[in-house]
C-alpha positions in Angstrom: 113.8 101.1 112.6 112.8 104.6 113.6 113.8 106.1 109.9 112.0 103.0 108.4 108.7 103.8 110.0 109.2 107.9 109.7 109.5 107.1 106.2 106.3 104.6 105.9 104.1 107.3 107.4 105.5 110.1 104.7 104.8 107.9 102.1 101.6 106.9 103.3 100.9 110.7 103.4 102.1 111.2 99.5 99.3 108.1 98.8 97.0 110.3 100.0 98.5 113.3 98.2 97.6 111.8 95.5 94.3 111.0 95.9 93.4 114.2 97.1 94.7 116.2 93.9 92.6 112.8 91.9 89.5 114.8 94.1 90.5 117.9 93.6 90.9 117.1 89.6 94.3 118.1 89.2 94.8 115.0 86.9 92.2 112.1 85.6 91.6 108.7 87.1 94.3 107.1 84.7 97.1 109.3 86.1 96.2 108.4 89.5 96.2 104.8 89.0 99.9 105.8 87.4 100.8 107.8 90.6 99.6 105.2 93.2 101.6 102.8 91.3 104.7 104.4 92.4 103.2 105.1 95.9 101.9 102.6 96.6 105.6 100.9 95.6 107.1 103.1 98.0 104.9 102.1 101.1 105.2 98.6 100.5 109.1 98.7 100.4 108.8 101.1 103.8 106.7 98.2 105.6 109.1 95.6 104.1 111.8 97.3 105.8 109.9 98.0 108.9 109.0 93.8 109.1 112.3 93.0 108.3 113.9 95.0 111.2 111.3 93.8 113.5 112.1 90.0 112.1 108.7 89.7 111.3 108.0 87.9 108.1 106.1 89.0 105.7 103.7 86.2 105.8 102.9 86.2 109.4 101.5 90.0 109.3 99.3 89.0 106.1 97.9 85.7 107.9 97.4 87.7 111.1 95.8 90.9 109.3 93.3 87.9 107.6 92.6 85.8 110.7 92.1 89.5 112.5 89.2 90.5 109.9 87.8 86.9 109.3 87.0 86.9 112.9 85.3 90.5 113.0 83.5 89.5 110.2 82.2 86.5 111.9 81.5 88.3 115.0 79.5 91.1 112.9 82.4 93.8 114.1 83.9 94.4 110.5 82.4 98.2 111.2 83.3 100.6 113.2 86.6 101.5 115.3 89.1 100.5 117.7 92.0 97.7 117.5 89.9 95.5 119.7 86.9 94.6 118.4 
């Protein structure tokens, strides 16, 4: 579990990687959407991992993460920060 999540925030890192060399205009918009593709590939396997160690399924963290911002945006608290809005 502990390698599973070390590696979800590394490759959540690289996502940003390569959005800041996209800023930085190392490389066009086209070979960034190319790039995310694989990094963005590479997170979702890392969360897959990390839900299926915590026998979590899938489905219940997408339901949960929709209920979660259905509700803020009913209670006008879409904005701003904190878990517990």
């Amino acid at each position: 579990l502990e390698y599973m999540v070390l590696g979800l925030a590394n490759e959540a890192g690289e996502v940003a990687g390569v959005m800041k060399k996209y800023i930085r205009e190392d490389y066009g918009f086209t070979e960034m959407q190319n790039r995310m593709v694989g990094e963005l590939g590479d997170v979702l396997w890392y969360l897959s991992m990390v839900a299926e160690r915590l026998g979590i399924p899938f489905t219940h963290i997408a339901e949960y993460n929709l209920a979660k911002l259905a509700k803020r945006d009913a209670e006008g608290k879409i904005r701003g920060d904190g878990d517990n809005r």
